[in-house]
N, C-alpha and C positions, 0 to 999 in steps of 0.2 A: 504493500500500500504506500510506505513511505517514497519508495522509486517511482510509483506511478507520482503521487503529490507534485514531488520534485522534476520531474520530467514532463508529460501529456499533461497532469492532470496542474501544472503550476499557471496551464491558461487561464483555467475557472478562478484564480484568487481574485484577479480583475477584470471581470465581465466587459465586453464589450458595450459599448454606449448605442443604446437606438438600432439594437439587434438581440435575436434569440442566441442563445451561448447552449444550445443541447448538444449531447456529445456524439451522434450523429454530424456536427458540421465539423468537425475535428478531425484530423487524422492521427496514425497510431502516434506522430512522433508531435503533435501537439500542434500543428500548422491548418489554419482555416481553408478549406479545401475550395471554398467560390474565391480568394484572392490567391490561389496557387497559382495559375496561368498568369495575373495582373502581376505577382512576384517575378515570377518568371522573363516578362517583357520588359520591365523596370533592374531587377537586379542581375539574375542569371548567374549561372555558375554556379561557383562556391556560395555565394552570397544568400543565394534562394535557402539557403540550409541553415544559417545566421539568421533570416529574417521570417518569423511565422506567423507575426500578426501584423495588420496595419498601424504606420504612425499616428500621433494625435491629429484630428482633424482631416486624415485622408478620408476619404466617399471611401466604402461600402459597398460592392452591390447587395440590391434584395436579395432575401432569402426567398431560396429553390423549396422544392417540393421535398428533395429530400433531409433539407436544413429541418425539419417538421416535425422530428422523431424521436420524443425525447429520452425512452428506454430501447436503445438499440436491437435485442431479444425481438421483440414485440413490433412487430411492422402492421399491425390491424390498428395502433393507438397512432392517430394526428392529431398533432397540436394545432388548433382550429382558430382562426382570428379572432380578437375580442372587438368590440366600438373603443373608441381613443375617447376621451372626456370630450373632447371638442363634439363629435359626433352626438354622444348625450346631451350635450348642452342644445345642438342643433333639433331632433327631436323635441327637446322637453320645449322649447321656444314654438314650432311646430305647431303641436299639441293643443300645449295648454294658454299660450300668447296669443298665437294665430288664428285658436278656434278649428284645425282643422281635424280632419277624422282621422283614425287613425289608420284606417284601410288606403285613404288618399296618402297620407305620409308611409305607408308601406310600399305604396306601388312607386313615390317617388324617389327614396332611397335606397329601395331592393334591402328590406330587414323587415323578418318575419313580424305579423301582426301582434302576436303573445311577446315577442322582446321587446316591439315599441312600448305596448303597456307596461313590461317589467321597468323600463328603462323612464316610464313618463312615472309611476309609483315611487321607487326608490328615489330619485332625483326630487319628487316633494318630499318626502322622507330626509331629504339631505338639508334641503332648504327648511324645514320646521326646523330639524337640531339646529342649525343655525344659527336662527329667530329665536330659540332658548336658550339659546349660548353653551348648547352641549358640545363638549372636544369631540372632532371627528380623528380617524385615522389616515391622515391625508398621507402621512411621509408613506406607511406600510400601504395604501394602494396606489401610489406612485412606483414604488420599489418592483410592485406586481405586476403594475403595467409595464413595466421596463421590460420584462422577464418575459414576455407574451408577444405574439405578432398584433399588432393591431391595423384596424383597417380606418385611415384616416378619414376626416371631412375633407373633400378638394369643393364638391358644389359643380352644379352646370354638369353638360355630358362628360366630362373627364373621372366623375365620382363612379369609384370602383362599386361592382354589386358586392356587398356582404354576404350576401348567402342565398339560396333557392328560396324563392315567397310564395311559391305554387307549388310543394310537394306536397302530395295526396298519400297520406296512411292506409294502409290496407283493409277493408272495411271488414269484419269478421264473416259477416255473411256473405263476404265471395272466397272464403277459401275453402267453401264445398265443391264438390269434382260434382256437377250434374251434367245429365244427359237429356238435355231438350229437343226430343221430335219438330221441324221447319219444317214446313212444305218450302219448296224451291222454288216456286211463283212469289213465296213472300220477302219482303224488304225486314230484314231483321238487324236492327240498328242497337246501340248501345243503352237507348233506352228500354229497348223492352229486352236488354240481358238482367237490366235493372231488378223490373220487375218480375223476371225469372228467381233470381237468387232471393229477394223479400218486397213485399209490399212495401210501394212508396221509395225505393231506393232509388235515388235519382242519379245520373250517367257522371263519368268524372267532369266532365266539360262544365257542370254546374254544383257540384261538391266543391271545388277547389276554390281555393280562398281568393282571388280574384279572378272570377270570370270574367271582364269586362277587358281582362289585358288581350283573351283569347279574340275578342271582336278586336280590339285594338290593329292585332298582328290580320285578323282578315281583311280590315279597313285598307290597310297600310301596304298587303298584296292585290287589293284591288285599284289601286292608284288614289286613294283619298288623300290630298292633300293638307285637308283642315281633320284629321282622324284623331289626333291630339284634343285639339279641343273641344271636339264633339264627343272622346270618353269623358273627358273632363265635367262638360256638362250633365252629363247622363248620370254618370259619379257623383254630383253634388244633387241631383235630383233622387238617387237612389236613397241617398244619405239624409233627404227631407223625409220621403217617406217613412223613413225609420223612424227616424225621432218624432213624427206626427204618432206613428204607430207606438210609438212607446207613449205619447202623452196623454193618448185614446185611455191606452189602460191604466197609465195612473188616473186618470180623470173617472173611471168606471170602480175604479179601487176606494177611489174616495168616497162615490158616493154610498157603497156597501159600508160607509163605516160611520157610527153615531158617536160624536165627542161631547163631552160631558167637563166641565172646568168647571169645580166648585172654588165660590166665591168671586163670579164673575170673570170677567177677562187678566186679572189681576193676579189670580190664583195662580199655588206654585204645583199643582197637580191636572192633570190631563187625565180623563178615563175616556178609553177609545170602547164603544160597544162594535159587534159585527156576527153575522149570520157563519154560522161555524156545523158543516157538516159531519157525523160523526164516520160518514163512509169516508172518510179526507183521510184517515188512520189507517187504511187497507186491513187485509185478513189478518194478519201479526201484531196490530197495535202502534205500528212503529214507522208509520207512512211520516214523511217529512210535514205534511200539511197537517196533520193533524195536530189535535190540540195536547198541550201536555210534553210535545216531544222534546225539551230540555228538561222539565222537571217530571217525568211521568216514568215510563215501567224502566226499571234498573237494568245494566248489561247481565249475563247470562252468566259473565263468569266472575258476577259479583254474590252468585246467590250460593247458597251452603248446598255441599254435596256434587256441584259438576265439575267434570273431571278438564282440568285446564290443560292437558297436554295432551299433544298429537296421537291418538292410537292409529290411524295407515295414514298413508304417501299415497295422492291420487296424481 
C-alpha cells in the first residue's frame, strides 16, 4: 500500500481542479491518460516520463467516457452528471420567478420533470435556512461538486441535454407473452396492443412524459416553420386547462365542506364538517380515504401474538 501511496497513488493527495480524479483516468504509473498524447506533443522523450500531470493553469480536456468509472472491477457502475449550482439556480428562477410549468422548463432544459421539482423543493429548502439564519454546509457541497462531473448552465442552443426527459418504464402489464388472434384485413396499431394487455392502457406515444415534443419532431419533418411556437402555444394552453381542472375540484371540494368558527371570524378554532362515506375504508379498514386512517386500526405487527418474521421467500 505504502508503494502504491508513494508512487500511482501520490496523484490523489492533490486532486485535480475542475475535473473527476477516478482511478480509471490514471495509468499504472500515475500519468493522466486524456493528456498523455498532449505530453507527448509538448515534451516527448525522456521528459513524457518526468511529467504526468498538467501545470497550474494548463486546459484540460473533458473527460471521456471512460474517465467515468470510479471502481475499476465494476464496468456496469457510471458516474453520471450532477446540475452545477448555476443550473439550480436557473430552474429554481424558472419555476418559481417566472411562473413557468414545470413540464415547459423540462422540455427547455432537457432535465427530467421529478428532478426539476426535487431541484425547485430543496432550493426553497435552502433559501428558508437562510431566512433563519441556519449554517448551511456550503464548503462540504462545494468539495462534492468538485469531485462529480457536472453539466453546466451555457443557455440558448449550445446548452448541453442533461439526460433523457422521454424515457418510458416498462408498464407491468406488458410483460405478459400473449397470443392475440388478427384477422389480416385489420389495421392493428399500438393502441389496440394497449388494450390487448389491460383496459384503458394507452400506446407509448401518449404515456410518455412529453408528448407534444413527438408532434414537435413531426411539425419540424413536415416543413413547419413556426413549429416552435405553435408547441409553445398548445403547451401553455394544455397547462391552462390543468390548472382550470384542478381549481374545478378544489372549488367542488369546498363546497362539500361546512366551516364552523366559534366566536365569530375572530376565533382561534376552525371546525370543518363534510359528508364522509364509510365504503371510503375498502374491505380491510384501511382504505386511505377513509376516516380514522392516522388514528384508527393499529399495524399488524403491533398486536400481541403475530409472528414478525419471515416464515418463506416468495
Amino acid at each position: 500500500m505504502w508503494s502504491w501511496l508513494d508512487g500511482p497513488g501520490a496523484a490523489f493527495k492533490d486532486p485535480l481542479p475542475r475535473s473527476t480524479n477516478y482511478l480509471t483516468a490514471y495509468g499504472l504509473d500515475g500519468t493522466l491518460l486524456r493528456m498523455k498524447e498532449q505530453f507527448k506533443a509538448k515534451s516527448g522523450g525522456d521528459e513524457e516520463k518526468k511529467k504526468k500531470r498538467p501545470d497550474i493553469g494548463e486546459p484540460i480536456p473533458p473527460e471521456t467516457v471512460e474517465d467515468m468509472y470510479p471502481f475499476p472491477p465494476n464496468r456496469l457502475f457510471r458516474s453520471m452528471p450532477v446540475l452545477s449550482e448555476e443550473f439550480k439556480d436557473e430552474i429554481y428562477h424558472r419555476v418559481v420567478e417566472l411562473k413557468k410549468s414545470v413540464r415547459s422548463v423540462s422540455m427547455d432544459l432537457n432535465v427530467d420533470m421529478s428532478r426539476v421539482g426535487a431541484v425547485v423543493r430543496l432550493k426553497s429548502v435552502e433559501k428558508q435556512w437562510i431566512e433563519q439564519g441556519k449554517p448551511l454546509a456550503t464548503p462540504y457541497a462545494k468539495a462534492v461538486l468538485a469531485m462529480l462531473p457536472q453539466t453546466p448552465f451555457i443557455g440558448g442552443e449550445d446548452q448541453a441535454a442533461h439526460e433523457a426527459i422521454n424515457d418510458l418504464p416498462v408498464h407491468h402489464a406488458t410483460r405478459a407473452q400473449i397470443f392475440y388472434p388478427v384477422s389480416e384485413s385489420r389495421q392493428f396499431t399500438r393502441r389496440d396492443a394497449g388494450r390487448v394487455f389491460k383496459r384503458g392502457l394507452l400506446p407509448a406515444e401518449d404515456r410518455i412524459p412529453h408528448p407534444r415534443l413527438v408532434e414537435l419532431v413531426k411539425m419540424k419533418m413536415a416543413g413547419e416553420p413556426n413549429a416552435d411556437q405553435i408547441i409553445q402555444e398548445k403547451m401553455a394552453q394544455d397547462e391552462e386547462a390543468v390548472q382550470a381542472q384542478k381549481e374545478k375540484m378544489r372549488q367542488r371540494k369546498e363546497r362539500n365542506v361546512r366551516r364552523v368558527q366559534p366566536g365569530g371570524n375572530e376565533g382561534k378554532y376552525e371546525f370543518r364538517f363534510q359528508n364522509i362515506s364509510v365504503e371510503q375504508a375498502g374491505k380491510t379498514g384501511r382504505g386511505r380515504q377513509g376516516v380514522g386512517a392516522r388514528y384508527g386500526i393499529p399495524a399488524q405487527d403491533r398486536k400481541r401474538g403475530q409472528v414478525k418474521i419471515p416464515t418463506k421467500v416468495e
